[in-house]
LUMGUMI-327439 format. One record per residue (C-alpha): x, y, z. Coordinates in steps of 0.2 Angstrom, whole numbers, padded with zeros to 4 digits, always signed. Example, Ala and Ser with C-alpha at 12.3 -4.5 7.8 and 13.67 -1.06 7.14 Angstrom:
<sites>
+0062-0022+0039+0068-0005+0036
</sites>
This chain:
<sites>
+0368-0051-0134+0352-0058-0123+0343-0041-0127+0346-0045-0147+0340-0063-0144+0325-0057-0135+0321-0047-0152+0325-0060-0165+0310-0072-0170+0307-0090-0164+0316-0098-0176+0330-0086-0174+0328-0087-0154+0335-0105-0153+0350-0104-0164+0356-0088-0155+0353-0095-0138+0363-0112-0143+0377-0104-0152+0376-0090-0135+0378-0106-0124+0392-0114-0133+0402-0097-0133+0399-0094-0114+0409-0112-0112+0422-0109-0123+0426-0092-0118+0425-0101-0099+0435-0112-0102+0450-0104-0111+0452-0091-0098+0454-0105-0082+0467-0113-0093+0477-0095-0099+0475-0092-0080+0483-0108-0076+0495-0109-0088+0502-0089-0084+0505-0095-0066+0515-0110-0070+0528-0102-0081+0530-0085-0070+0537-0098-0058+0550-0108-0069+0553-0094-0083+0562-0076-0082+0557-0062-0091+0567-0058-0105+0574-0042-0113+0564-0031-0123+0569-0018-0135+0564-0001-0136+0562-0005-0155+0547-0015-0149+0537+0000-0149+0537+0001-0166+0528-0015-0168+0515-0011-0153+0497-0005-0159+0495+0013-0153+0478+0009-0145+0491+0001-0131+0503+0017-0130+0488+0028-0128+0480+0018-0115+0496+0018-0104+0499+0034-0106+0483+0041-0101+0484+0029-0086+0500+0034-0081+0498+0055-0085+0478+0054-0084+0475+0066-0097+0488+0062-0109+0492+0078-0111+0507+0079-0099+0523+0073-0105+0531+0058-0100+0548+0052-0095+0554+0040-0108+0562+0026-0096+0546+0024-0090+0535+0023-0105+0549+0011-0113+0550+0000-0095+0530-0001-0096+0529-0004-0114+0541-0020-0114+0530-0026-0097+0515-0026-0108+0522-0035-0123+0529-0047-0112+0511-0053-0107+0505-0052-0121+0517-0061-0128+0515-0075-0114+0495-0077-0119+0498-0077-0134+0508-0092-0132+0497-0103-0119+0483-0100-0131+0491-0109-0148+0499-0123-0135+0479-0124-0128+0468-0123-0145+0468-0142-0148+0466-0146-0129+0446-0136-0131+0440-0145-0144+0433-0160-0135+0425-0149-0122+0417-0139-0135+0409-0155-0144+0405-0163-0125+0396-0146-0122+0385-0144-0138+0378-0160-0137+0373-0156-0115+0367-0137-0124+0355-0148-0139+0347-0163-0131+0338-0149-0119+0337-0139-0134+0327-0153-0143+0317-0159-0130+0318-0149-0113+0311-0134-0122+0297-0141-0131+0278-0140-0132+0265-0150-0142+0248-0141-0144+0232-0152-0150+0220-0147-0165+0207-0141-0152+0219-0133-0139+0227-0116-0136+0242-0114-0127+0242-0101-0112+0262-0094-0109+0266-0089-0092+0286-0082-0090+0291-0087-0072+0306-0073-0075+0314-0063-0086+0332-0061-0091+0329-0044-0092+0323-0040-0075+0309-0030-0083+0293-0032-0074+0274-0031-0079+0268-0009-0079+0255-0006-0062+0239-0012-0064+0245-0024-0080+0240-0041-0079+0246-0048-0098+0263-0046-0103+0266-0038-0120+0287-0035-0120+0293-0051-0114+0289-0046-0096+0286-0061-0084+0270-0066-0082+0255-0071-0089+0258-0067-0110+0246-0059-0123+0252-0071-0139+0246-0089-0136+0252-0106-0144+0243-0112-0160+0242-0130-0163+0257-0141-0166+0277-0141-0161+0285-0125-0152+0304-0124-0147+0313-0115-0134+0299-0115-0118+0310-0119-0104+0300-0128-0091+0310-0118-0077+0306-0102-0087+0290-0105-0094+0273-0114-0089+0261-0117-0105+0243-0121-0100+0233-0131-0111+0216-0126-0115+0202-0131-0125+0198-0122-0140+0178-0112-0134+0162-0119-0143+0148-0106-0145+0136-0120-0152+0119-0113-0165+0107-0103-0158+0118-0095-0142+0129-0082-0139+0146-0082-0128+0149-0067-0117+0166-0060-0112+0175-0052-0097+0191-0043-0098+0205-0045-0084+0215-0033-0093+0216-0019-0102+0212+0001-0099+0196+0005-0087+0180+0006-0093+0175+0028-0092+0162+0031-0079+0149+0037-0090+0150+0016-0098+0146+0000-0090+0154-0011-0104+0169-0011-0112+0172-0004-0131+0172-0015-0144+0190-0014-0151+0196-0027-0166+0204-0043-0159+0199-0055-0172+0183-0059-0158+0194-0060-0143+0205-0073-0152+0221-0059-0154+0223-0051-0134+0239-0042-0140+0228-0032-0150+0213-0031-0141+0230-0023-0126+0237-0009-0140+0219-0006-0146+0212+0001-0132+0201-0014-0124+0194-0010-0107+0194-0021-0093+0177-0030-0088+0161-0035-0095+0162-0034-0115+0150-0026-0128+0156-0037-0139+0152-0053-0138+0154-0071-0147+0139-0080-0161+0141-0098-0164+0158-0106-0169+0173-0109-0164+0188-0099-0157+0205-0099-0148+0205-0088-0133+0217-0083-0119+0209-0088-0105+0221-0078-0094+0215-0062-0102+0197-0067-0105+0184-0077-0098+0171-0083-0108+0152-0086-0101+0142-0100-0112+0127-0108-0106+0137-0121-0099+0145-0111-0086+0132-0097-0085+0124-0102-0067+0141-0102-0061+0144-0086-0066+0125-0078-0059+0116-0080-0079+0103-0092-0084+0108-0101-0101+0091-0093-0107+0101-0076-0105+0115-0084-0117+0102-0089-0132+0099-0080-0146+0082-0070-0144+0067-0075-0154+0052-0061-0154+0035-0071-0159+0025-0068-0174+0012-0059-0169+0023-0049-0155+0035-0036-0154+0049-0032-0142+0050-0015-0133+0070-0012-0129+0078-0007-0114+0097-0002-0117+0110-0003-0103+0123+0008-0109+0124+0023-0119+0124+0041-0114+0109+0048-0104+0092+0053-0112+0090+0069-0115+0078+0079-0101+0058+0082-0103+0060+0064-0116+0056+0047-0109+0064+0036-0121+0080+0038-0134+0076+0042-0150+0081+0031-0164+0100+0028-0171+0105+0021-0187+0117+0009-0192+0117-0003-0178+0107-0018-0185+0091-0018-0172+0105-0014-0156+0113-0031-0161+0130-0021-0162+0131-0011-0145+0148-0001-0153+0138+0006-0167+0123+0009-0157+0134+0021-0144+0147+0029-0156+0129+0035-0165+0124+0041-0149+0112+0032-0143+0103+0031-0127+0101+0024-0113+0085+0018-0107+0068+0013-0117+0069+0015-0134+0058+0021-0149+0063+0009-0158+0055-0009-0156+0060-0028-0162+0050-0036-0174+0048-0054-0175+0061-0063-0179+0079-0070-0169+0091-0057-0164+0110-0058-0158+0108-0046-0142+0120-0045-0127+0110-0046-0113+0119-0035-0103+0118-0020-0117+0098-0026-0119+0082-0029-0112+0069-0034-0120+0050-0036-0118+0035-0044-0131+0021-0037-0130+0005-0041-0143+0003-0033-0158-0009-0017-0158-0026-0025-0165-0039-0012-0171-0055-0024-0174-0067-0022-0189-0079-0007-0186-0066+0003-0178-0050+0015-0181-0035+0019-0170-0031+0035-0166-0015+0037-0159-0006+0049-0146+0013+0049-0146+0021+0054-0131+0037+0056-0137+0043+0062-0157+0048+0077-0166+0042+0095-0159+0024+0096-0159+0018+0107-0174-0001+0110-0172-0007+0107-0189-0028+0107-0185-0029+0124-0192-0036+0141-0182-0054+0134-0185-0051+0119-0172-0048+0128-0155-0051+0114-0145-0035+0103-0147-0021+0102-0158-0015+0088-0170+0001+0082-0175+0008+0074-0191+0015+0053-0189+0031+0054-0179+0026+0073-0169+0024+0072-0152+0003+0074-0151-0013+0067-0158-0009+0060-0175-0019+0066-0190-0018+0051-0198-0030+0035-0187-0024+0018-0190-0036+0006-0198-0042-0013-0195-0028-0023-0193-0012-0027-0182+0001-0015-0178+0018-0015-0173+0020-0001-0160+0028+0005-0146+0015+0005-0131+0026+0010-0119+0029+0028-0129+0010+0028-0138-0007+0024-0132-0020+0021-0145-0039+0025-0141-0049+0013-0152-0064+0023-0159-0081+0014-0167-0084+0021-0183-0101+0009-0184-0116+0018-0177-0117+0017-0158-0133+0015-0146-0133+0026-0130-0146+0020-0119-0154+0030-0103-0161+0017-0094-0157+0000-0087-0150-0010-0105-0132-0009-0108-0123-0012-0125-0110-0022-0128-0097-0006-0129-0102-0005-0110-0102+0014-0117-0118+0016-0106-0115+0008-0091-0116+0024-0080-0133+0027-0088-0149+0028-0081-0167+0033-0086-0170+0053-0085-0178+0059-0069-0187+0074-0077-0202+0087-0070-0218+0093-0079-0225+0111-0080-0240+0105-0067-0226+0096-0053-0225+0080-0057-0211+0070-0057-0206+0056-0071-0194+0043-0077-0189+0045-0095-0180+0031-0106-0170+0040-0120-0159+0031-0134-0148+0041-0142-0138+0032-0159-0122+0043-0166-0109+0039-0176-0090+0046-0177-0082+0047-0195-0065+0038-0198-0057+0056-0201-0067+0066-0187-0060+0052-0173-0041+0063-0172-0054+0077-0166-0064+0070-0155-0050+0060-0146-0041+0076-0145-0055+0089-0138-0064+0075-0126-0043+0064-0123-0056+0046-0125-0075+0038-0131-0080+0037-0114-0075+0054-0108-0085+0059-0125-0102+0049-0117-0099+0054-0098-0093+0074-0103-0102+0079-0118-0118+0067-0121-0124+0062-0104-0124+0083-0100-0134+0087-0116-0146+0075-0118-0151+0074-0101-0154+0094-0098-0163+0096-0115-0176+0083-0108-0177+0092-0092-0180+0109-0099-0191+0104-0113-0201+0092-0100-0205+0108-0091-0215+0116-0105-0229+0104-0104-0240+0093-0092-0237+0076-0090-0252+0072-0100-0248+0083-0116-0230+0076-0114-0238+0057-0116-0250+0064-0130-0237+0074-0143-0224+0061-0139-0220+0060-0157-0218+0079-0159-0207+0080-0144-0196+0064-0151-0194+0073-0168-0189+0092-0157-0178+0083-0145-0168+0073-0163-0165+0092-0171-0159+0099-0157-0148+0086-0152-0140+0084-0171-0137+0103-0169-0127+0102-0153-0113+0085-0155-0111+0092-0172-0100+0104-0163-0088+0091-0156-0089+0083-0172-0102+0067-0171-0114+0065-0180-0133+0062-0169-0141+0050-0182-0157+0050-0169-0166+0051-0155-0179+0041-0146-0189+0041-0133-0193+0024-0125-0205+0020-0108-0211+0036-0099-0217+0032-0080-0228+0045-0076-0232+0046-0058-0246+0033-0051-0259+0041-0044-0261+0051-0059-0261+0037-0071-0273+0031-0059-0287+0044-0062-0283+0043-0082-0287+0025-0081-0302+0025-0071-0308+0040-0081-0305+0030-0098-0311+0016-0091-0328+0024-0087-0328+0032-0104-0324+0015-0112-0337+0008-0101-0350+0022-0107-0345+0021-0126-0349+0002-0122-0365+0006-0113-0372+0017-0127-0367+0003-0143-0377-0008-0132-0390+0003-0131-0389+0005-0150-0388-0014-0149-0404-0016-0142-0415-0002-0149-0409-0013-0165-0413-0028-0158-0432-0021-0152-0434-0014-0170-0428-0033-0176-0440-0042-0165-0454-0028-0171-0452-0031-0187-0447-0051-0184-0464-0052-0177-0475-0040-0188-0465-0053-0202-0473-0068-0192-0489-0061-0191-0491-0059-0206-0485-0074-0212-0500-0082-0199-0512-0073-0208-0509-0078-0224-0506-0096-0215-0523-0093-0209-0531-0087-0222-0525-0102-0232-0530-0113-0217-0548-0108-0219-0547-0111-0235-0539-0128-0234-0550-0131-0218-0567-0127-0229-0560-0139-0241-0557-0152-0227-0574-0151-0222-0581-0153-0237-0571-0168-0240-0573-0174-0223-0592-0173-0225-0590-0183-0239-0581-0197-0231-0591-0196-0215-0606-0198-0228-0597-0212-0236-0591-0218-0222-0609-0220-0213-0615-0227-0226-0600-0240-0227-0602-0241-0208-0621-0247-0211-0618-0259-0225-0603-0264-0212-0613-0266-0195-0627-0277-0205-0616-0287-0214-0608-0291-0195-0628-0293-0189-0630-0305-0202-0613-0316-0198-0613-0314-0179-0635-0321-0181-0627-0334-0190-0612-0339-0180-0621-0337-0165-0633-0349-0172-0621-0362-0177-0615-0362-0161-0631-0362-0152-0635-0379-0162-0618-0387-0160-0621-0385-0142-0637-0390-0140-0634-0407-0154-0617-0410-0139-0630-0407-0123-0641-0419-0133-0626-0430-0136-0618-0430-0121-0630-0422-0109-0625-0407-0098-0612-0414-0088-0603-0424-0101-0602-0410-0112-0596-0397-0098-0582-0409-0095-0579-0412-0111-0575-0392-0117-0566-0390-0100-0553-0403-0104-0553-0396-0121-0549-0377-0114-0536-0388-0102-0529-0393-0117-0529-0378-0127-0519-0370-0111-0507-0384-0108-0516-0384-0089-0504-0397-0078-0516-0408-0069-0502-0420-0064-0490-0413-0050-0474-0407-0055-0467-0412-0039-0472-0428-0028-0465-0430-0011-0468-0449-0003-0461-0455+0012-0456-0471+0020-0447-0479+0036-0431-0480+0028-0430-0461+0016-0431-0443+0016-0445-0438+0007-0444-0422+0017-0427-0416+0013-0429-0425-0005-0445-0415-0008-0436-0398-0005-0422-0400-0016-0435-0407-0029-0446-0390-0027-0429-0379-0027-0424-0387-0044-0442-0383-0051-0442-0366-0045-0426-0362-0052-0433-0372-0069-0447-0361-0069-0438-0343-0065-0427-0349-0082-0444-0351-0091-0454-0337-0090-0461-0338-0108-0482-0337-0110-0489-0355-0113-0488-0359-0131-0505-0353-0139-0515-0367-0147-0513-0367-0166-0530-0368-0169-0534-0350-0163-0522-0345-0176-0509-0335-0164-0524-0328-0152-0527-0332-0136-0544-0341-0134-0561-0329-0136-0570-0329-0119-0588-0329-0132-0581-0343-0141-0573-0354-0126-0587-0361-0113-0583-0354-0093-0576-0365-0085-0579-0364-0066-0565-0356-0055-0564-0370-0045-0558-0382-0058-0546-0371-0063-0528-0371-0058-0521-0357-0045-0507-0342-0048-0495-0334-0038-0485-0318-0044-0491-0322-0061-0485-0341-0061-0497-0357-0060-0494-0362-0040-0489-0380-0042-0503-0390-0033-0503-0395-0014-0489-0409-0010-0500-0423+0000
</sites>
């Protein structure tokens, strides 16, 4: 009866186990009374008599029992006074029970009520178990009836076994959990909030194959139904499978689930436990954890469909797929990845700049399948996804690719300058280059500077990668070598002076042969030029002193040239002067002729005015001199000699503003100084007269002229007043 209870459905459960109780009591109880009662009356009663008709009336199932008890095969026959004797033993007792039972049947009824209600108040309230809204009930079975116990290595109970059970409790009422039978744990429901992931270990289930490291995804209902994840084949141990955000109801006891608030605990960052996000201009290079091993002679796995970018690891496996790095790259966007199935790296775009092309070499693809053609013998190109040089270059812009299984060799396809000497470009191309060292015919030694411009097509860059393996290789292996023997060959075929004189012609020889020799390898020479050439010094030495003596001897002769010119210049510059005097001369004579003639003339006239001139002065000079004679003689008569002497010598005193009175007096008494008065009086007139050094003022009567000696009487030197550095001395202080 239990082992049909355990089979019914909950509902069904309690009512079986209430009416099972109720049963077990009664049954109980009636055979401790029949037991009772049968002893009391075998004491006070006596067994009656029992006809052998009785048998008639008997069931045969109680003959046939007997007489296989008493003959043990019922095959051997059996005395009849025995059979009748045991036959009305047995009717006897049955008759008794039969009797204690009907006396009995209303004595029972008060211990069955008494005992259903003891059977329901644990029924309604002993065995039950309110779950929340946001909980999950865990079940663990402390034992079973059945004294089944859990398989080996089983940790979740499917069959009623005790233990921790696969089916948990949902929200809301459940019946029948006996707290000495069963233990519900209450947990909370498991939040995976936006933007993370949960991930999930297994205590249960089959073990995970040795060539795995995570258990299979099986369908659960994401964890939430552990009875199917048991019969589907889950593996113990860290999932594939994995929870996005929501919510769910999972068994703890069967799993454990690792969010980001737990995930130090368990050894995790909570940045492990995000969803990842690739950047814009970056793509992820992947690195899978599980999956069948790559293939020998490849270095990554090739790439599966169907598995949505590796964000289902189940897919990615059953397509089998690789462990390892994978062809396959993340672009940007946010990605659902289990971090224990994927690694992931971001890495920049692959930029090719403007003025360049990418040419790329795949290290891992499809079989390589040379298609360069017989002509190409030195490398081999691939189609896009062969294993190789790829035919096809990439152009200016970004592009998402896999550097970990391609290299890309950027390639200018603008012209590029080679220098030999001490410049560098900005490629850096020509770093290791330096000016030619080369020798002429006569054995002298010489630095060359060479520039060398080429240019590599957009289609011709597959090939030269391929034949030279990168642009440098190109410039160290192929350009360096041949530009710099052709100089030193060619150098040897003339001196050093001849190679300075035709440099031109050995520019254009060296450009033609070099076009012809890169076209070759594909590149194109678009010229070649020559820059400083260092000859040697003591030979540049002799050149300049020898050209400077020539320049100096060209110089000489011009001005030689310059002179005999300048001689002829002066000759004819003086022949023109000469004759230019002469006619000068000539018309002096002539003017000079005239000159005399008119000279004669006004000497003639002149003479003649002189005459007229000298006797007209004879005549005035006879007559003032007699006018002056008699005013004299009437003042001597007048005045006699003396008076009139004094007389004109006051008047020429006069006439010359002659001081007669000192300007300075100096007297002295018993009281003054005179001395020291007289000095400061002669010191003020010397200064007054150094201020005034004018001429006397000239009588107005001589009309502006000083006085005529003929005309003014002598006056005797005595009477006139003294001078002293061309002033009158002031007279003598008495």
């Amino acid at each position: 009866m239990i082992f049909f209870m355990q089979n019914l459905t909950k509902p069904r459960r309690i009512v079986g186990l209430a009416a099972s109780v109720v049963a077990s009591i009664a049954i109980s109880s009636g055979i401790n009374s029949a037991n009772a009662a049968a002893l009391k009356t075998s004491q006070t009663e006596k067994p009656a008599s029992i006809s052998l008709n009785a048998t008639q009336t008997q069931p045969e199932e109680i003959i046939r029992p007997l007489e296989k008890r008493i003959s043990g095969t019922g095959k051997m026959p059996i005395p009849q006074e025995f059979l009748e004797r045991s036959i009305a033993q047995q009717v006897q007792t049955n008759s008794t029970h039969y009797r204690i039972q009907r006396a009995d049947m209303w004595g029972l009824i008060p211990i069955i009520v008494v005992g259903g209600v003891i059977v329901c108040i644990p029924i309604f309230f002993g065995g039950l178990v309110v779950i929340g809204e946001r909980e999950v009930g865990v079940v663990v079975k402390k034992f079973a009836l059945t004294g089944r116990g859990l398989p080996p290595g089983r940790l979740i109970a499917l069959n009623g076994e005790a233990g921790y059970q696969a089916d948990t409790l949902a929200p809301g009422w459940h019946w029948g959990y006996w707290p000495w039978q069963f233990s519900v744990r209450k947990e909370l429901v498991t939040v995976v909030s936006q933007g993370e992931i949960a991930l999930i270990v297994a205590a249960d289930g089959a073990s995970i194959p040795p060539q795995h490291i995570l258990g299979k995804v099986v369908d659960c209902d994401n964890f939430q139904d552990a009875r199917k994840f048991l019969k589907n084949g889950g593996e113990k141990g860290r999932q594939l499978g994995f929870l996005t955000a929501g919510t769910y109801r999972i068994n703890t006891a069967l799993f454990k689930v690792i969010t980001t608030a737990n995930a130090t605990k368990e050894g995790m960052s909570s940045e492990q436990l995000r969803v990842y996000t690739v950047a814009s201009d970056k793509v992820g290079i992947v690195t899978t954890l599980d999956g069948i091993p790559i293939s020998e002679g490849e270095i990554a796995g090739a790439v599966v469909p169907g598995h949505d970018n590796f964000q289902n690891g189940q897919k990615f496996i059953a397509a089998g797929g690789r462990r390892g790095l994978q062809e396959q790259i993340l672009l940007s966007g946010s990605w659902n990845l289990n971090p224990w199935f994927v690694q992931v790296e971001q890495v920049a775009m692959t930029e090719i700049p403007i003025g360049y092309v990418g040419v790329v070499i795949s290290y891992v693809g499809k079989a390589h399948e040379d298609v360069s053609g017989a002509a190409f013998t030195h490398g081999d190109l691939v189609r896009p996804g062969h294993k190789g040089v790829w035919t096809e270059p990439l152009y200016p812009g970004k592009h998402p690719l896999n550097t970990r299984i391609m290299k890309v060799e950027l390639v200018p396809t603008t012209n590029i300058v080679l220098n030999w000497s001490a410049r560098t470009e900005r490629h850096n191309y020509d770093s290791k280059l330096e000016s030619l060292t080369v020798r002429s015919t006569d054995g002298f030694a010489f630095d060359l500077e060479v520039a060398q411009i080429i240019h590599v097509g957009a289609l011709d860059a597959p090939k030269v990668i391929s034949r030279v393996g990168a642009m440098q290789n190109l410039v160290d292996h192929v350009l360096e070598p041949t530009i710099g023997n052709y100089f030193r060959n060619s150098a040897q075929a003339y001196t050093v002076l001849d190679f300075l004189s035709a440099r031109s012609e050995r520019q254009a020889e060296a450009s033609e042969y070099i076009k012809t020799a890169l076209r070759s390898y594909d590149v194109q020479a678009i010229d070649t030029l020559i820059g400083d050439i260092q000859p040697p010094a003591q030979l540049m030495q002799t050149q300049t002193d020898r050209k400077i003596a020539e320049e100096q001897r060209k110089t000489y002769e011009v001005q030689q040239m310059a002179q005999t010119q300048r001689q002829q210049l002066v000759r004819e510059t003086a022949l023109a002067d000469i004759q230019q005097e002469m006619v000068k001369s000539e018309q002096n004579v002539s003017i000079a002729e005239l000159k005399a003639k008119a000279q004669i003339k006004q000497a003639q006239g002149e003479a003649e005015a002189t005459k007229l001139q000298a006797a007209a002065e004879a005549a005035s000079i006879r007559a003032t001199g007699t006018a002056k004679a008699e005013t004299y003689r009437a003042g001597v008569e007048a005045l006699g000699s003396q008076g009139y002497t004094a007389m004109q010598l006051m008047q020429i005193i006069g006439d010359r503003k002659v001081r007669l009175i000192p300007d300075v007096l100096v007297s002295g008494n018993n009281g003054g100084n005179g001395l020291v008065d007289g000095l400061l009086t002669m010191l003020l007139w010397n200064q007054a007269g150094k201020s005034n050094n004018s001429t006397p003022p000239i009588p107005p009567e001589t009309n502006g002229e000083l006085p005529n000696s003929d005309t003014v009487p002598v006056i005797p030197v005595e009477f006139l007043p003294e001078k002293e550095n061309g002033q009158i001395k002031p007279p003598t202080v008495r």
